[in-house]
Backbone atoms as SQL, in Angstrom:
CREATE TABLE atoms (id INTEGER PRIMARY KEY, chain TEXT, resi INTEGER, resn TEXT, atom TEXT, x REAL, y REAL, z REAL);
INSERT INTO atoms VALUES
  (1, 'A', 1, 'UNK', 'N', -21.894, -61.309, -29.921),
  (2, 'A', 1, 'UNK', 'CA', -20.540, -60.979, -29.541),
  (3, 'A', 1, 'UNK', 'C', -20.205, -59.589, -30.077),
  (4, 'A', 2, 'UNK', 'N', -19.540, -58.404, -29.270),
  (5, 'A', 2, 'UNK', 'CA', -19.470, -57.370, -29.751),
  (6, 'A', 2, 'UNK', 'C', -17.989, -57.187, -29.874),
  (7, 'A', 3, 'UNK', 'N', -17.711, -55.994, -30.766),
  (8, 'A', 3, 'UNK', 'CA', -16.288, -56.130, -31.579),
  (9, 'A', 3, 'UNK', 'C', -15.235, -56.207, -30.746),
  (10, 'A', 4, 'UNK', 'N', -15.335, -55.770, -29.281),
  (11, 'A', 4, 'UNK', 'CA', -14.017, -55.838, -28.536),
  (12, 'A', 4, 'UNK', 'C', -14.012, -57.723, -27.730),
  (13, 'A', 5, 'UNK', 'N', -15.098, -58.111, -27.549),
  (14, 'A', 5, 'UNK', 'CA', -14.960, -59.420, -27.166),
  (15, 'A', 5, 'UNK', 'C', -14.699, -60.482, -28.556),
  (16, 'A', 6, 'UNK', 'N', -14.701, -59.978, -29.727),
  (17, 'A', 6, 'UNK', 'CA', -14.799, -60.846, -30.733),
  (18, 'A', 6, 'UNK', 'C', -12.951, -60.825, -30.579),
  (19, 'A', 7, 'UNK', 'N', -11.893, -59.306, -30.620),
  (20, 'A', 7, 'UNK', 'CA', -10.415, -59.129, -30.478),
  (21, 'A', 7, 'UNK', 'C', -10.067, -59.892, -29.166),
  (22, 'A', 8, 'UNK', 'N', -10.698, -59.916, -28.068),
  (23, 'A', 8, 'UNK', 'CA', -10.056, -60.441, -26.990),
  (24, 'A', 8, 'UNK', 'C', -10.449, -62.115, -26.909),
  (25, 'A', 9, 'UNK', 'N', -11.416, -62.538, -28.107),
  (26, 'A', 9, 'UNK', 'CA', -11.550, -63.972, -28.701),
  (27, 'A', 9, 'UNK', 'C', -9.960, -64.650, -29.605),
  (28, 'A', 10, 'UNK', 'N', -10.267, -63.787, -30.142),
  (29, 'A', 10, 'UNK', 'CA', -8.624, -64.439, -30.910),
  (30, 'A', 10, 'UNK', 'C', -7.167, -63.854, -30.667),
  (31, 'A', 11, 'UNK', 'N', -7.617, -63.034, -29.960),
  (32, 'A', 11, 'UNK', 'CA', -6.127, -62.513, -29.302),
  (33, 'A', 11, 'UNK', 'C', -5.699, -63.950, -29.005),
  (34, 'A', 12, 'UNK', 'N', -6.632, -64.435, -27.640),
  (35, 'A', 12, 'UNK', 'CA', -6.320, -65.395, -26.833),
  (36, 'A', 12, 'UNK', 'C', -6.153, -66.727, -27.667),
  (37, 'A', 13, 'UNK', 'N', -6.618, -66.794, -29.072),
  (38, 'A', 13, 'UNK', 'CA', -6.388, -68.402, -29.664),
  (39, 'A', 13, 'UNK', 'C', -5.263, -67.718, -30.248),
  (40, 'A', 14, 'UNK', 'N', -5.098, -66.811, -30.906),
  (41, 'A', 14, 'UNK', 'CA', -4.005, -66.955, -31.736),
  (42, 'A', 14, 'UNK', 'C', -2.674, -66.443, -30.908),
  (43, 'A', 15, 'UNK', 'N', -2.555, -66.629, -29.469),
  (44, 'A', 15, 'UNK', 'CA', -1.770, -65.504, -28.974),
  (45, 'A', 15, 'UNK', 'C', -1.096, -64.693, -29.290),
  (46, 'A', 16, 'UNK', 'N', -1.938, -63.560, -29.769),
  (47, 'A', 16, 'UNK', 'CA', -1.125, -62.180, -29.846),
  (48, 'A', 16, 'UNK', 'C', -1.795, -61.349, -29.494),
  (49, 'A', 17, 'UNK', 'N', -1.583, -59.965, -28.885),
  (50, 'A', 17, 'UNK', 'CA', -1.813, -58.856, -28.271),
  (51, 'A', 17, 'UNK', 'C', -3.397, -58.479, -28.514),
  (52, 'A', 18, 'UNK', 'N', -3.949, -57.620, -27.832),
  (53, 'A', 18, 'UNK', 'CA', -5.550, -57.631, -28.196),
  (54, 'A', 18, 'UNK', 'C', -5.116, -56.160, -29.286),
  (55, 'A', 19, 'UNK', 'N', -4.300, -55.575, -28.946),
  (56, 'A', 19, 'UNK', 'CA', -3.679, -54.420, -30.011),
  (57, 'A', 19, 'UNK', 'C', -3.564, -54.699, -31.003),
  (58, 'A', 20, 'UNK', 'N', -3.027, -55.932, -31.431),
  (59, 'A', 20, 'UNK', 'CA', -2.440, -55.971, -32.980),
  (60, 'A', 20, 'UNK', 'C', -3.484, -56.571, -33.452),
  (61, 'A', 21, 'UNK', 'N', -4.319, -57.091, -32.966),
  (62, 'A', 21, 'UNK', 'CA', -5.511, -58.393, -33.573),
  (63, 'A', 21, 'UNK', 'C', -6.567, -56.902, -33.825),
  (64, 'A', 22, 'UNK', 'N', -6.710, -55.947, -32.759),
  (65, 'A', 22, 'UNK', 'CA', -7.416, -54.714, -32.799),
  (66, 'A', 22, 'UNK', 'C', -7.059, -54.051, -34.176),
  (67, 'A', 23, 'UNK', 'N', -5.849, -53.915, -34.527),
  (68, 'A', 23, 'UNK', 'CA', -5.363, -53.057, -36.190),
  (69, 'A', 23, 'UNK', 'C', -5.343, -53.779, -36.978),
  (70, 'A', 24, 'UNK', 'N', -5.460, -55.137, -37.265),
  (71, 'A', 24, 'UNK', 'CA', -5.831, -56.221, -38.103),
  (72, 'A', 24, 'UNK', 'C', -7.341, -55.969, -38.065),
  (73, 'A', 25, 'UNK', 'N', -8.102, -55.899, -37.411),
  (74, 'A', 25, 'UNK', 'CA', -9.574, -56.478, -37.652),
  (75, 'A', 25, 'UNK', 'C', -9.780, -55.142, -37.912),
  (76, 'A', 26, 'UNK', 'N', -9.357, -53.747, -38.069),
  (77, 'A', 26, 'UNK', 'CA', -9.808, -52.696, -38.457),
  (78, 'A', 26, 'UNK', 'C', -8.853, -52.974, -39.605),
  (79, 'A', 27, 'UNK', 'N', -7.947, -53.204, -40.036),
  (80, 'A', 27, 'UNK', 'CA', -7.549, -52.643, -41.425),
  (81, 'A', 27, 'UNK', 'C', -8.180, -53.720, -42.373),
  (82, 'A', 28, 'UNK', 'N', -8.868, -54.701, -41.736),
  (83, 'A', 28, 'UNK', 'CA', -9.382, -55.585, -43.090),
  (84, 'A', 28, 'UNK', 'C', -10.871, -55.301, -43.123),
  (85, 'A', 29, 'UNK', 'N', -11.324, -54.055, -42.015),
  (86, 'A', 29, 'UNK', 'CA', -12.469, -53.902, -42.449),
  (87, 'A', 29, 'UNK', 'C', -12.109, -52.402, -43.257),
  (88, 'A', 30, 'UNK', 'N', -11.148, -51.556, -43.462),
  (89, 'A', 30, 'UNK', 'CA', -10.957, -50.925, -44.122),
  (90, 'A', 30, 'UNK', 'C', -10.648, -51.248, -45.484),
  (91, 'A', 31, 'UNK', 'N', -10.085, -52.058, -45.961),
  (92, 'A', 31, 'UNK', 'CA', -9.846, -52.913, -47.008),
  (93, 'A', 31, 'UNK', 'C', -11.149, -53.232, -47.731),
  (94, 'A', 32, 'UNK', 'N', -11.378, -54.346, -47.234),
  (95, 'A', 32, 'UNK', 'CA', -13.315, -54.896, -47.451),
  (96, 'A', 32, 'UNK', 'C', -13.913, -53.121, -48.209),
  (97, 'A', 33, 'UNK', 'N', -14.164, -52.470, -47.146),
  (98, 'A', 33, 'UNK', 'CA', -14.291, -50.959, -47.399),
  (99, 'A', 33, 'UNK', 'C', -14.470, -50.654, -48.679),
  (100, 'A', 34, 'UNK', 'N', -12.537, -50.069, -49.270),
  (101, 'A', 34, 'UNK', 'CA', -12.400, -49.681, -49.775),
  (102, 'A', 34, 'UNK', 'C', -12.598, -50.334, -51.225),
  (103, 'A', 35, 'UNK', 'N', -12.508, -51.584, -51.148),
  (104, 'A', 35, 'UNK', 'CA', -12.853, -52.614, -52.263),
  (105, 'A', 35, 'UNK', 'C', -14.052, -52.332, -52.562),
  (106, 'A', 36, 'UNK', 'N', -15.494, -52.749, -52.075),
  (107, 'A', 36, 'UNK', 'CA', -16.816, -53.023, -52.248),
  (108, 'A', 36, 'UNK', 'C', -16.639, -51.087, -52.433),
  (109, 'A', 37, 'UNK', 'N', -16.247, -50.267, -52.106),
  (110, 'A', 37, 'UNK', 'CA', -16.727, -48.655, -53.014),
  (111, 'A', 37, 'UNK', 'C', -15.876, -48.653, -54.601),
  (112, 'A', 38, 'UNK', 'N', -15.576, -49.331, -54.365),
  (113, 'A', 38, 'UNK', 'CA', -14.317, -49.422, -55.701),
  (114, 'A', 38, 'UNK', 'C', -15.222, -50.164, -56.725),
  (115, 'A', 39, 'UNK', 'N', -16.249, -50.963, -56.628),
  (116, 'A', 39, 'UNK', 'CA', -17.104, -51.586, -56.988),
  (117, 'A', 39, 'UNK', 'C', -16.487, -52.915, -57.323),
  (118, 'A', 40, 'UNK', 'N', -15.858, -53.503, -56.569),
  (119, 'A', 40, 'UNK', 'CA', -15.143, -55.225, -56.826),
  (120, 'A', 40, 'UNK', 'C', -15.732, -55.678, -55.440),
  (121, 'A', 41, 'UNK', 'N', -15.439, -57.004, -55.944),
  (122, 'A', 41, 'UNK', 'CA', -15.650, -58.467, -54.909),
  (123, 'A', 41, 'UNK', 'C', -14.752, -58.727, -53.883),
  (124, 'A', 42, 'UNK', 'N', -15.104, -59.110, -52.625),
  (125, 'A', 42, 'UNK', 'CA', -13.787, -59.560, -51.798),
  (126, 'A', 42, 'UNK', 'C', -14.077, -60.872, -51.160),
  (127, 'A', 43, 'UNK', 'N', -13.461, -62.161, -51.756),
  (128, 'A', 43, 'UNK', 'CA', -13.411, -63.330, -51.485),
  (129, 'A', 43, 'UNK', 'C', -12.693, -64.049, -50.643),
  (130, 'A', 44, 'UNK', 'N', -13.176, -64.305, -49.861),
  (131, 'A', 44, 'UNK', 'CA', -12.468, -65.045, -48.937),
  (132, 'A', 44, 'UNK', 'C', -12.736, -66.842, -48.761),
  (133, 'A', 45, 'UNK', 'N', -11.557, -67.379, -49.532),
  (134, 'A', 45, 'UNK', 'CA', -12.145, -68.604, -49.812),
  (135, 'A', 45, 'UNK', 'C', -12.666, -69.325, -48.295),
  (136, 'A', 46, 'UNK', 'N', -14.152, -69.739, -48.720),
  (137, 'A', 46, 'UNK', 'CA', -13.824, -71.064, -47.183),
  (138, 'A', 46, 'UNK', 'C', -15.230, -70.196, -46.257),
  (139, 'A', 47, 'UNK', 'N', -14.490, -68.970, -45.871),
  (140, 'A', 47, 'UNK', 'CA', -15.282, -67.944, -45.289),
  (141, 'A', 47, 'UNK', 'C', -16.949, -67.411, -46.209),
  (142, 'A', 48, 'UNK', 'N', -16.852, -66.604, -46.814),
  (143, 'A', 48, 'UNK', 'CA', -17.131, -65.894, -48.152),
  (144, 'A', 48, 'UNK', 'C', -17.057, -65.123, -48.634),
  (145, 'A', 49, 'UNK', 'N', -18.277, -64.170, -49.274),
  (146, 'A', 49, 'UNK', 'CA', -17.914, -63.312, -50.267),
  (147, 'A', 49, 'UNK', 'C', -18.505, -61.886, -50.061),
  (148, 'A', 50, 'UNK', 'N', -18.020, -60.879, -49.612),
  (149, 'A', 50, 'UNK', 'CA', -18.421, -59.736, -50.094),
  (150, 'A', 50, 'UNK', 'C', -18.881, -58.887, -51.093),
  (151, 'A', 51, 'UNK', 'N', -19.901, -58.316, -51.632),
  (152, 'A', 51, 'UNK', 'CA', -20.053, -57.331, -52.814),
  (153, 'A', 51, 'UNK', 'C', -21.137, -56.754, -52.337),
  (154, 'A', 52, 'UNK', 'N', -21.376, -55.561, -53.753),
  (155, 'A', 52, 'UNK', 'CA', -22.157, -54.411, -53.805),
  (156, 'A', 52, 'UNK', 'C', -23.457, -55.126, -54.580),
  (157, 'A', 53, 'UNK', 'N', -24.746, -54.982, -53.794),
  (158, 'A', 53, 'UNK', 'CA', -25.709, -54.827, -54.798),
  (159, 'A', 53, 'UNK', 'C', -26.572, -53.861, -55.272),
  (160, 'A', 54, 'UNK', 'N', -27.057, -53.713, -56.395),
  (161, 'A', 54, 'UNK', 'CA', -27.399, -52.507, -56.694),
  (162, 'A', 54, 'UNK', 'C', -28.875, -52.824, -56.771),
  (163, 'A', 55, 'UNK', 'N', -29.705, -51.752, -55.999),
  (164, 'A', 55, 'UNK', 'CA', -31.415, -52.025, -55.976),
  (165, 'A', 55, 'UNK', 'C', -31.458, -50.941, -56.584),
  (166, 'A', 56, 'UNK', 'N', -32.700, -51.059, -57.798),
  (167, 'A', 56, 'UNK', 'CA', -33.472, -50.256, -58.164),
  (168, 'A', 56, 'UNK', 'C', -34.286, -49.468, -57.420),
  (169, 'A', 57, 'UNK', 'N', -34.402, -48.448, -58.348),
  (170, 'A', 57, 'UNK', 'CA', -35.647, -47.345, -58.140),
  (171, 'A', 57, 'UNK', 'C', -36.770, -47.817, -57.930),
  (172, 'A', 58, 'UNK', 'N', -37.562, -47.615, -56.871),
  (173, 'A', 58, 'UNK', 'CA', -38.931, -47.720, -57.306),
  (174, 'A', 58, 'UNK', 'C', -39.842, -46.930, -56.209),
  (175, 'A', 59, 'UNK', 'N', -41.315, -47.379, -56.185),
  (176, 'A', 59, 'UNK', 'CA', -42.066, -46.501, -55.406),
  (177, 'A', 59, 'UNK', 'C', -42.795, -47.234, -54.585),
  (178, 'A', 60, 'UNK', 'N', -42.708, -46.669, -53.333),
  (179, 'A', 60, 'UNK', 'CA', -43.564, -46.950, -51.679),
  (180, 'A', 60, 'UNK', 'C', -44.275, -46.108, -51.067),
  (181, 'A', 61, 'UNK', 'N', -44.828, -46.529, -50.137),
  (182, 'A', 61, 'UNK', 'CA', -45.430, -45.669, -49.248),
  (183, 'A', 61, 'UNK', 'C', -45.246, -45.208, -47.935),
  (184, 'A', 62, 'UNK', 'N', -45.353, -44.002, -47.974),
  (185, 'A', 62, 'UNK', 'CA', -44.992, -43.435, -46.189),
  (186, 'A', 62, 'UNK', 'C', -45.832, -44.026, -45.299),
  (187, 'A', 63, 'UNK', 'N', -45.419, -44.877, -44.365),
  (188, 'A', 63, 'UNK', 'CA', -46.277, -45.970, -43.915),
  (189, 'A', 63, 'UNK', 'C', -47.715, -44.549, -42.426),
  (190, 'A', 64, 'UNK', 'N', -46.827, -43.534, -42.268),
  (191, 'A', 64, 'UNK', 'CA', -47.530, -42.270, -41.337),
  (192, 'A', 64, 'UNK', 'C', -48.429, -42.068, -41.781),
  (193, 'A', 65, 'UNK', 'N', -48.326, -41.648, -43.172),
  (194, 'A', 65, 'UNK', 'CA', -49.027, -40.478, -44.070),
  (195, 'A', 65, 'UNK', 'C', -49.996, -41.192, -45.351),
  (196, 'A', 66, 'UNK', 'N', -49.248, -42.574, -45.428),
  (197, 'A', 66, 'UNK', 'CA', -49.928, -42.853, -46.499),
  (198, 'A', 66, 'UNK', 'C', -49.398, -42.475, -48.463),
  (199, 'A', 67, 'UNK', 'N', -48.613, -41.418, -47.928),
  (200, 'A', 67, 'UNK', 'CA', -48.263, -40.898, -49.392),
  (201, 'A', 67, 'UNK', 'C', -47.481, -41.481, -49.791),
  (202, 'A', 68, 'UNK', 'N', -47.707, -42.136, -51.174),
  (203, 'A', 68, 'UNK', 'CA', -46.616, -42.640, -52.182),
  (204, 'A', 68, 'UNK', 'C', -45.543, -41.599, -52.133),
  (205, 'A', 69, 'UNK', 'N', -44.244, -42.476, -52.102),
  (206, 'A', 69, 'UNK', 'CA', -43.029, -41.374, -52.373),
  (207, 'A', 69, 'UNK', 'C', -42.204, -42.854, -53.176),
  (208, 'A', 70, 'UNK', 'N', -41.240, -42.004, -53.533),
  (209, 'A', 70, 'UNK', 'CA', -39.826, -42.247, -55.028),
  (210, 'A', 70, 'UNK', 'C', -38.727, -42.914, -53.724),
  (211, 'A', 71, 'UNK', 'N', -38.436, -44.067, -54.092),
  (212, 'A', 71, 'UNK', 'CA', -37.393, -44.450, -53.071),
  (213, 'A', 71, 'UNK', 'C', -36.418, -44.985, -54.656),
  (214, 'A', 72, 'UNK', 'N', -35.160, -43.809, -54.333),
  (215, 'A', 72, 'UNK', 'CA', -34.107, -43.964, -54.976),
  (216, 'A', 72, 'UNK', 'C', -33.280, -45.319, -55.152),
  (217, 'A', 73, 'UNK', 'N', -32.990, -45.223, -56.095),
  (218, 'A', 73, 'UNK', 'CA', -31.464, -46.681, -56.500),
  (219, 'A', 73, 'UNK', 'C', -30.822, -46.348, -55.842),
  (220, 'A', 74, 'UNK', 'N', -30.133, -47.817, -54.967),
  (221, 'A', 74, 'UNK', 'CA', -28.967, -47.673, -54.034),
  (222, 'A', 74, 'UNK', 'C', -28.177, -48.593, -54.480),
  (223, 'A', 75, 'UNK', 'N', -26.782, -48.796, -53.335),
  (224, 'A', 75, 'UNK', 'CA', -25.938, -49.926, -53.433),
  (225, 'A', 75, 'UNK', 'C', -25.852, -50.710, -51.937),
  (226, 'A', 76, 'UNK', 'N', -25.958, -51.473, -52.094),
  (227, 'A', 76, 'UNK', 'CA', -26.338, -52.095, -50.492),
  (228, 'A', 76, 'UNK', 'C', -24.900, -53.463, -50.684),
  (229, 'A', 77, 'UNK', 'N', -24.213, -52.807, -49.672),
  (230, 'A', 77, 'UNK', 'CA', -23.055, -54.324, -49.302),
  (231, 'A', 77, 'UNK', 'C', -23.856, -55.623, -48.867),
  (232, 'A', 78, 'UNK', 'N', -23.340, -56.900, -49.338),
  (233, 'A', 78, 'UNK', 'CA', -23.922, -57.895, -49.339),
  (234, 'A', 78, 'UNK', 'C', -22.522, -58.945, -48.752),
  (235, 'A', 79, 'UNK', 'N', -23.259, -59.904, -47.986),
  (236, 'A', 79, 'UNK', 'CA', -22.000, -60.937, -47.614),
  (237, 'A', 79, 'UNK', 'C', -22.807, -62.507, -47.981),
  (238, 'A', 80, 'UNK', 'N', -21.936, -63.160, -48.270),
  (239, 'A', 80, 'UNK', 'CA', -22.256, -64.576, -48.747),
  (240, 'A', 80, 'UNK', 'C', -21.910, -65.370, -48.385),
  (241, 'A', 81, 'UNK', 'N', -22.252, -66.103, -47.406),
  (242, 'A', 81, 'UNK', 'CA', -21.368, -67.203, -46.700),
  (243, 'A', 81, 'UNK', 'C', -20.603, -68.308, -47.726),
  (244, 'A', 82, 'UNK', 'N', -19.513, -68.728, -47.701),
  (245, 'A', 82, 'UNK', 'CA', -18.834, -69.965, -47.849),
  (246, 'A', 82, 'UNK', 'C', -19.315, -71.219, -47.676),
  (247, 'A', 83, 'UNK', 'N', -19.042, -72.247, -48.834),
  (248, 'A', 83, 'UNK', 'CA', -19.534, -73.816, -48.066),
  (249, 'A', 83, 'UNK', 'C', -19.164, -73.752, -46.868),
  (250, 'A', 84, 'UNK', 'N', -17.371, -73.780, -46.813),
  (251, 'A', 84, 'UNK', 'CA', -17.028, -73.891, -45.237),
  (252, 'A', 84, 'UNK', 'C', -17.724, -73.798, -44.325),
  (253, 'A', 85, 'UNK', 'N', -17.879, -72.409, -44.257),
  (254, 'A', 85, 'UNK', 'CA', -18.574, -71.950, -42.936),
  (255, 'A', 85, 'UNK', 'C', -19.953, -72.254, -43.134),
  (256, 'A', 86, 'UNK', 'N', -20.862, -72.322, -43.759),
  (257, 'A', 86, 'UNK', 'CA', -22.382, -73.257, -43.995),
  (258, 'A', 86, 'UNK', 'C', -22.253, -74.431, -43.338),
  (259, 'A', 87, 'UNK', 'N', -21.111, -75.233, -43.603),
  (260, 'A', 87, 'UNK', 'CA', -20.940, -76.463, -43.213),
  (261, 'A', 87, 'UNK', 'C', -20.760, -76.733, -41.714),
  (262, 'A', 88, 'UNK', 'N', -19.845, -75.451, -41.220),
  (263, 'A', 88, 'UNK', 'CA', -19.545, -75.178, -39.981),
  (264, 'A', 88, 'UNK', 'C', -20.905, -75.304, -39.033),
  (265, 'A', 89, 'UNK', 'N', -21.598, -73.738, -39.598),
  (266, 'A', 89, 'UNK', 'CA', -22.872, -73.315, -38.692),
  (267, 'A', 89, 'UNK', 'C', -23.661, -74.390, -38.381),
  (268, 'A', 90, 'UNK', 'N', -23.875, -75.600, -39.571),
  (269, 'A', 90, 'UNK', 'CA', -25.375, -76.455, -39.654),
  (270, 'A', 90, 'UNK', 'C', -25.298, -76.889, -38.150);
C-alpha cells in the first residue's frame, strides 16, 4: 500500500478529508522524526515502538574489488511491533 492509498484508507473509515488525514500522517511522521534525532523513544502503546540503534564500527569488504574497507558507526531507526498488533498480524 503506498502513502496516498494508505490517506485515502482512513480518510474513508474515519470520515474525514484525505487533506487533513494527509497533515496528520505527515506531522506524526515529522514528530517520530524529530524525536528518534533527539535521541528518545516514541511509543505507541498497542501499535509499537520506535528508536535509534546505534551499530558499531567495523570492517568489510568491497564485494567489486575485494578490498577491505572501514564501515563507520551509524544510527539506524528501528520499529518494534506491539503485542497488539503481533496479535493482529498472526
Amino acid at each position: 500500500m503506498k502513502k496516498q492509498d494508505f490517506i485515502k484508507a482512513v480518510a474513508s473509515e474515519a470520515g474525514l478529508s484525505q487533506d487533513a488525514v494527509s497533515r496528520a500522517l505527515n506531522t506524526m511522521v515529522s514528530v517520530i522524526t524529530t524525536e528518534l534525532k533527539a535521541g528518545r523513544e516514541v511509543n505507541i502503546t498497542g501499535f509499537g515502538a520506535f528508536k535509534v540503534s546505534h551499530r558499531a564500527a567495523r570492517n568489510g569488504v568491497n564485494p567489486q574489488t575485494k578490498a577491505k574497507i572501514s564501515i563507520p558507526a551509524m544510527k539506524s531507526p528501528v520499529f518494534r511491533a506491539g503485542k497488539t498488533l503481533k496479535e493482529a498480524v498472526k
